[in-house]
N, C-alpha and C positions, 0 to 999 in steps of 0.2 A: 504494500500500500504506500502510495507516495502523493505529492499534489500535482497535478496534473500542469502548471506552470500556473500563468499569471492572469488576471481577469481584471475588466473591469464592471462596475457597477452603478448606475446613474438611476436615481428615482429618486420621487416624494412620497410620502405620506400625509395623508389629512385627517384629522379629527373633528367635529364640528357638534354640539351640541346645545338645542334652544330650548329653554323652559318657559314654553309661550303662556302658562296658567299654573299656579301653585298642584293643580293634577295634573298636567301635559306636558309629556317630553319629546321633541323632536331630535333624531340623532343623524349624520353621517355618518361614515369613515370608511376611507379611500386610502387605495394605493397603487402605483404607477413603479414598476422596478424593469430596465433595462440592462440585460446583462450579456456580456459575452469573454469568448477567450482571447486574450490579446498576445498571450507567447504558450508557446507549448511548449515543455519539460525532452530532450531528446530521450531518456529513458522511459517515463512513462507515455511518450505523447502518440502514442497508437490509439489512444480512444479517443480526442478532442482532434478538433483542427482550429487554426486562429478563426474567430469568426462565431463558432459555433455558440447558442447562447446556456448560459450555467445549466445543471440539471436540476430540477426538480424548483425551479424560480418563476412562480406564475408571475406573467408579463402585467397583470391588475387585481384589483380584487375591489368591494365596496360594496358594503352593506347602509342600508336605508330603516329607522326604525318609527314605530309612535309607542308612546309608553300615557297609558291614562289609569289615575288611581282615583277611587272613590270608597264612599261606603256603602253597604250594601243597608237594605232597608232595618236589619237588624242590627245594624253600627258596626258589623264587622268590615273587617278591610279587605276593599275589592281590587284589581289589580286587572287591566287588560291590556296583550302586548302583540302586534303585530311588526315584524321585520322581512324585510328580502333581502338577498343577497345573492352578488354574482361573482365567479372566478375566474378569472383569465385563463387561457392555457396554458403549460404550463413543459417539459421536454425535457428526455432523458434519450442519452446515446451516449455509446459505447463502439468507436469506430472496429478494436483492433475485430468483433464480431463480426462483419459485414462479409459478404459471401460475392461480390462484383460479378462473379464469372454466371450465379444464375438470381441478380437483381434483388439479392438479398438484402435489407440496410438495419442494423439491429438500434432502430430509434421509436421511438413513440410519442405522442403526445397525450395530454389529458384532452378532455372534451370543455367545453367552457358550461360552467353550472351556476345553473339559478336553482335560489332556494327558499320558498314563503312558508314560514311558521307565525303561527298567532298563541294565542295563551288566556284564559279567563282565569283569574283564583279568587277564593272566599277564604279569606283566615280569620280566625275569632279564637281567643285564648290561646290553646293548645294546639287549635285543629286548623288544620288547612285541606281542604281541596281542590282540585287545577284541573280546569278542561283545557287539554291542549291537541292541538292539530300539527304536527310534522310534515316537512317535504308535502304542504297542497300540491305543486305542480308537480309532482310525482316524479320527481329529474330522477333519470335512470344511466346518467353520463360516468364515466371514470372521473373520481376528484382527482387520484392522483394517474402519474404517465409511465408508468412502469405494468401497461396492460401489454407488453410483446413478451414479457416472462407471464405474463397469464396471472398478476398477482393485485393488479390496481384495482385501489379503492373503489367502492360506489359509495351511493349516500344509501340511506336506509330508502324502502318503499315508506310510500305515505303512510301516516300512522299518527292515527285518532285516540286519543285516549283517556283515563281520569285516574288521577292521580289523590290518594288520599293519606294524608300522616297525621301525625300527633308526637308532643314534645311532649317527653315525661322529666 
């Protein structure tokens, strides 16, 4: 194992959050990363070429949120949370793997994924309850890019559920 040589790295990040009512939250947060290889190692440099972009560094990402708290008619504390979110693609390769002679190239990328979860909960004293909805748009994409080994993530399928605890 060695570093593959030298990279460079350019991106922003953002964060952004407004509290438009003592119940109401609005949120961002963004991010934008450009990356690639700018020297290759002559020992290890069979997997990269200059140019190629880092592995596993989605090129964006940025999630959108509303957050609203209230009480519920019985003065417990109600809570409802809707976000989306989307991920850039994101790429893994491995040159010295490549097979040229029958058009083999051992690289992948992820899929770019959106993701709408929402949330209702009722807490009072001890107890809470939470209606939540996962993955609405039912993204069925690879989050991560390492699907040419057959081993990349997915997101969960959608999934509705209720969630009930208690603090002793």
């Amino acid at each position: 194992t060695a570093n593959v040589g030298k990279a460079e790295v350019k991106g922003v990040d953002l964060f952004l959050k407004y509290q438009a009512s003592e119940q109401i939250e609005l949120g961002f947060s963004g991010n934008y990363t450009d990356t690639e290889f700018t020297e290759i190692n002559n020992i290890t440099g069979a997997s990269h070429a200059v140019g190629d972009p880092l592995d596993q560094a989605p090129l964006y990402g940025y999630s959108l949120w509303l957050n609203h708290s209230f009480s519920w008619f019985d003065q417990a504390v109600g809570d409802f949370r809707i976000d989306y979110s989307r991920q850039g693609k994101a790429h893994f390769r491995n040159r010295s793997f490549d097979v040229p002679a029958v058009g083999f190239s051992y690289h992948s990328t992820s899929d770019e994924v959106e993701m709408l979860n929402t949330r209702l909960s009722w807490e009072q004293e001890a107890w809470l309850m939470e209606l939540y909805a996962l993955n609405l748009l039912d993204e069925r994409g690879f989050l991560g890019e390492a699907d040419v080994e057959l081993n990349a993530i997915r997101a969960r399928p959608r999934t509705i559920g209720i969630k009930i605890g208690h603090q002793f």
